[in-house]
C-alpha angles and dihedrals in degrees: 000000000000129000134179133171134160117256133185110217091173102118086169125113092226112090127301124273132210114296103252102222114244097218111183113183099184082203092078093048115127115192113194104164121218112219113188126204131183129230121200137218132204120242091221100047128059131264126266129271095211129004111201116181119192124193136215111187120189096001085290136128115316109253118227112285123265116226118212137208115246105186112097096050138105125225105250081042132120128242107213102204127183129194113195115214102257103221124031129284109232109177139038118262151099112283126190109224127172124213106199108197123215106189109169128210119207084214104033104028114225133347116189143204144190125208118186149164131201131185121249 
């Protein structure tokens, strides 16, 4: 499908430009979903050190793990992660998918999680 239409994004009081044209070819689209998952801390322990998050969408293959920043954060906080679908998504449904979370403690190792959805 392809779709076009002119659009004025000029929003300022001086005159009007040209209309840029808005072209969507639904062709090139490459759909690669987010999914985000959260990761918990306890307000009593410490933070961890590393945070790595690894994805399996659509009971396939899991993708290379993601490695996530730590500093900023308070113990008793909350790490918001989010893993990306490697290849494109080329057709509508419901797709089971699976986040395992690594976060690693400098005085009690690793502690892992996983996080998943399947369809019903």
């Amino acid at each position: 499908m392809s779709l076009s239409t002119a659009s004025d994004f000029d929003q300022s009081p001086a005159p009007a430009s040209a209309a840029t044209p808005l072209v969507y070819h639904s062709g090139a689209v490459d759909v690669r979903p987010i999914l985000e998952v959260t990761f918990p801390t306890d307000s009593g322990s410490s933070l961890p050190t590393q945070i790595q998050a690894q994805l399996t969408w659509n009971n396939g293959t899991p993708q290379s793990w993601v490695t996530f920043a730590t500093t900023g954060h308070s113990a008793g906080g909350h790490y918001a992660l989010a893993a990306q679908v490697s290849s494109a998504v080329n057709s509508t449904g419901i797709y089971p998918w699976q986040v395992q979370i690594d976060a690693s403690f400098s005085d009690r190792g690793d502690v892992v999680r996983t996080v998943s959805a399947t369809p019903w």
